[in-house]
C-alpha positions as CSV (number, residue, x, y, z in Angstrom):
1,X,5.9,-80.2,-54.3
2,X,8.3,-81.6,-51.9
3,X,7.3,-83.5,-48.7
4,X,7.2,-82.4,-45.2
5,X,10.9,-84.2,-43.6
6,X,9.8,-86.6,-41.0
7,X,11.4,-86.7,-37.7
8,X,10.3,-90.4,-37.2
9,X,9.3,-93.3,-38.2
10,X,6.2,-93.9,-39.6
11,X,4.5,-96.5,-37.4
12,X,2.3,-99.2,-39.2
13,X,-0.8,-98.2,-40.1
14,X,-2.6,-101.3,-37.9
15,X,-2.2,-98.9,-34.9
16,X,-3.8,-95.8,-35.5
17,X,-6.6,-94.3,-33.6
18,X,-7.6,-97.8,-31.8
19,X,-4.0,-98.0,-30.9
20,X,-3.8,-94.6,-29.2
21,X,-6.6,-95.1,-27.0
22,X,-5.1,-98.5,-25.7
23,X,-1.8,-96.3,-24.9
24,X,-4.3,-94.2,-22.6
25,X,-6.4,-97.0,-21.5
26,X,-2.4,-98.7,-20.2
27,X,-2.2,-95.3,-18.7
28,X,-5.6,-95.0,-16.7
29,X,-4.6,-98.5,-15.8
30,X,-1.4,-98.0,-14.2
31,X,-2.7,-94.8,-12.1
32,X,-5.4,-96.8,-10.6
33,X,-3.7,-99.8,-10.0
34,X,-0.9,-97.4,-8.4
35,X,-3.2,-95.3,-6.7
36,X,-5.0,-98.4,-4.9
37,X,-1.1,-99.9,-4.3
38,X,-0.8,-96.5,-2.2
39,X,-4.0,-96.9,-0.8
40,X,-2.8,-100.5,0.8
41,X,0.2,-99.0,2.2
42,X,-1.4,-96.2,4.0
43,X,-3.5,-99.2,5.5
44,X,-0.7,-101.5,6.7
45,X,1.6,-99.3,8.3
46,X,1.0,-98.2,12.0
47,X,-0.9,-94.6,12.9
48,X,2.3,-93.1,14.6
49,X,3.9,-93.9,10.8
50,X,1.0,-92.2,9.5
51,X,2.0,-89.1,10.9
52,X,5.6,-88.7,10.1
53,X,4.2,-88.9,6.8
54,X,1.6,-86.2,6.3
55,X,1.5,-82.8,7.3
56,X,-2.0,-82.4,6.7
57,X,-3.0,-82.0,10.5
58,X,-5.2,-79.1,12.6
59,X,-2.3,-76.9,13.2
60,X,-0.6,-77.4,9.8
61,X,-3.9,-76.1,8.6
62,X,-4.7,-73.7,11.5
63,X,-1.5,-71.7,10.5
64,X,-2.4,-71.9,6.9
65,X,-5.9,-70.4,7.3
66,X,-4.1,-67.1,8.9
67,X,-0.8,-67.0,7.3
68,X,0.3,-64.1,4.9
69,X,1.9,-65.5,2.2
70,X,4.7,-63.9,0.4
71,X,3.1,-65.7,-3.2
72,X,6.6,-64.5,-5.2
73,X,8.8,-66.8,-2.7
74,X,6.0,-69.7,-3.1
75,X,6.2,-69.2,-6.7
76,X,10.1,-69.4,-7.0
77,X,10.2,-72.4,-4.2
78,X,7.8,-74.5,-6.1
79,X,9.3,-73.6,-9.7
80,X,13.0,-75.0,-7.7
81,X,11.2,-78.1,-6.9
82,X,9.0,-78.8,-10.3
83,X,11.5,-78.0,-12.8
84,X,13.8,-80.3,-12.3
85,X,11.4,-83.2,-12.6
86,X,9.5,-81.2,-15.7
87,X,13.2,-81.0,-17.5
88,X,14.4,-84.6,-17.2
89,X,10.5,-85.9,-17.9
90,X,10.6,-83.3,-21.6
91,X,14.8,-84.5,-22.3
92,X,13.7,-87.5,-22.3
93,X,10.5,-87.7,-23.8
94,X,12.9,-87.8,-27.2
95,X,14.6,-90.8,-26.4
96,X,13.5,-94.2,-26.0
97,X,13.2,-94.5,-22.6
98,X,10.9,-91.6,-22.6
99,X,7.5,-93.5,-22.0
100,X,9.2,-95.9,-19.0
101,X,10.0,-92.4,-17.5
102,X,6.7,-91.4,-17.7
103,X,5.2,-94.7,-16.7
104,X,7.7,-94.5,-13.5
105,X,6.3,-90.7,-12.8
106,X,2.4,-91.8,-13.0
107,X,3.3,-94.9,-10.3
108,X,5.0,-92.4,-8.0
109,X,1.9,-90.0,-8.5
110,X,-0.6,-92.7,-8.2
111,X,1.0,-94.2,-4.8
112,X,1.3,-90.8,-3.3
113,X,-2.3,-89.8,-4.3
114,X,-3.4,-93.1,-3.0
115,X,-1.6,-92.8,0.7
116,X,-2.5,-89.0,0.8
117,X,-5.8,-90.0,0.3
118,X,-5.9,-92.1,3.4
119,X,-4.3,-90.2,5.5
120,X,-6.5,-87.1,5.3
121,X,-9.8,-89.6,5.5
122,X,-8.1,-90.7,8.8
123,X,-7.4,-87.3,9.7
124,X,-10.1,-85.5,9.0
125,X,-13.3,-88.0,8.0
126,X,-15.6,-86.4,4.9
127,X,-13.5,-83.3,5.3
128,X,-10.0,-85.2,4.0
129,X,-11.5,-85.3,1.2
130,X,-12.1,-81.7,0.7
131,X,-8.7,-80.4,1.7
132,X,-6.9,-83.3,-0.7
133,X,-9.0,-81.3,-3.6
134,X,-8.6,-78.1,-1.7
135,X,-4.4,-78.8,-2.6
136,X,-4.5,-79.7,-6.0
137,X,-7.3,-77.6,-7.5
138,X,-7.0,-76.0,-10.0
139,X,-3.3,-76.3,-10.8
140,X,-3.3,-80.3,-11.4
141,X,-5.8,-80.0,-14.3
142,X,-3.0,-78.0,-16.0
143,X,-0.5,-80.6,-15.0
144,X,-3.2,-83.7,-16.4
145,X,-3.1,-81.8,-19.8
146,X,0.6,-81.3,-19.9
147,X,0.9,-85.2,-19.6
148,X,-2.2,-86.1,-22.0
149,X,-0.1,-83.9,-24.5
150,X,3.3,-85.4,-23.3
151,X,1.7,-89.1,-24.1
152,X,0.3,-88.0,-27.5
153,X,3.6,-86.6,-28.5
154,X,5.0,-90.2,-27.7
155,X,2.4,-91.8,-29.4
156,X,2.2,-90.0,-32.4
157,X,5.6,-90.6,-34.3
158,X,4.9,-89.6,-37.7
159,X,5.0,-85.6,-36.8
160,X,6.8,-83.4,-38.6
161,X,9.4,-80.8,-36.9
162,X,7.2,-78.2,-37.0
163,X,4.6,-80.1,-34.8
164,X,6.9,-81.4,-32.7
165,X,7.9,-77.8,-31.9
166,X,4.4,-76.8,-31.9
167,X,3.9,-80.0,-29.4
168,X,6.6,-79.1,-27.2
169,X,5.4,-75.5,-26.8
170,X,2.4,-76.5,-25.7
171,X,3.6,-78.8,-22.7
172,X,5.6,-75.9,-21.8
173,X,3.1,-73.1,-21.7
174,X,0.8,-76.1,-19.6
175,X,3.4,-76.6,-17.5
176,X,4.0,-72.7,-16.4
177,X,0.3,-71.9,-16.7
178,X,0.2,-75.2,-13.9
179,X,3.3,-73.4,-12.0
180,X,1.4,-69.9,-11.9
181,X,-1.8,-71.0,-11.0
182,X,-0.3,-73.1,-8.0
183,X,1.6,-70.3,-6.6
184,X,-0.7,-67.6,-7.3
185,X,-4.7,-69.0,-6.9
186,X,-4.5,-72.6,-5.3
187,X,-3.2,-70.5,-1.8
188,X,-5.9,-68.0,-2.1
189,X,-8.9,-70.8,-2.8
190,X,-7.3,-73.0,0.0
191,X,-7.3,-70.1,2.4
192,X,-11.4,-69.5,1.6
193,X,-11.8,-73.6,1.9
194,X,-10.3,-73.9,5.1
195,X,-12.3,-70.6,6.5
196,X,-15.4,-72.2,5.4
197,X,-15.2,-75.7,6.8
C-alpha cells in the first residue's frame, strides 16, 4: 500500500501537541502585549490627536443610526479593502516567512484594538464599550477562526496535499463567511444597538 506524499517535513516528534499550544500561547501573548502597547498610545498622545484618529463620535453615529445603506456597495467596498490583505496573508502562509507575516498582522490588530478601545471609553464612557463590540460582532469571530486555522496549518507540517487543500478551503470559506456577515448583518445589529442606547 503506498504512502500518502508529504508536502513537508516531518517535524520531530518532541513537539507535538505540547508544542502547538505554546505556538498559541506566543500568539495570545503577542495580542495582549500589542493590545496594551496600543492602549499606552492612546494615553500619551494629546485629545485633539485623539480625534483625527477615530471616527467613532455622536454625529458619526447619529448618521449611522438613520442611514439607508446600499449593503451591495458596503459588501464590494469592504471585499476591495480585505482582500488584498487576506491574499498576501494565504501566499505567504506557504513560504517561510509566513508566521512573521502573521505575527506582524496580530501586532497591527492588537495596537489598533488597544487605541480603539480608548478612544471610545473617552468618547462615550460604559457605552465605548458597547459600540467597539457593536463594530466587530459577529463578523470577527469568523475572522478569529480563519487565523486559528491559518496558525494550525503553519504548525502542522506533516499534512498531506489533500489536507492542505482541505485546510486552505476552509480559511477561505471563513474568510467570505466573515466578509458576508460584515456587509450583510453587522450594519443591521449596529443600527438596532445604537437605537437602543
Amino acid at each position: 500500500m503506498k504512502k500518502k506524499r508529504r508536502t513537508y517535513i516531518e517535524p520531530k516528534k518532541q513537539k507535538g501537541k505540547q508544542g502547538r499550544i505554546l505556538a498559541v500561547c506566543h500568539l495570545d501573548m503577542i495580542f495582549f502585549v500589542s493590545f496594551f502597547v496600543g492602549i499606552l498610545w492612546a494615553n500619551f498622545i494629546g485629545d485633539s490627536s485623539k480625534n483625527r484618529f477615530f471616527m467613532l463620535n455622536e454625529y458619526y453615529l447619529q448618521q449611522l443610526k438613520y442611514a439607508k445603506l446600499d449593503y451591495n456597495r458596503l459588501f464590494l467596498y469592504i471585499l476591495e479593502n480585505r482582500l488584498p490583505l487576506f491574499g498576501i496573508l494565504l501566499l505567504l502562509s506557504f513560504t517561510v516567512v509566513g508566521i512573521l507575516i502573521q505575527i506582524l498582522f496580530i501586532l497591527y490588530f492588537g495596537v489598533s484594538f488597544g487605541f480603539l478601545c480608548v478612544m471610545a471609553i473617552t468618547n462615550f464612557g460604559w457605552k465605548g464599550i458597547l459600540y467597539m463590540g457593536g463594530f466587530l460582532f459577529p463578523h470577527y469571530i469568523f475572522y478569529l477562526l480563519f487565523l486559528k486555522i491559518f496558525w494550525k496549518k503553519k504548525e502542522d507540517m506533516a499534512m498531506t496535499q489533500k489536507e492542505l487543500v482541505m485546510q486552505t478551503g476552509k480559511i477561505v470559506l471563513l474568510f467570505v463567511i466573515g466578509l458576508l456577515v460584515e456587509s450583510y448583518v453587522n450594519p443591521i445589529f449596529l443600527k438596532k444597538m445604537l437605537k437602543i442606547f
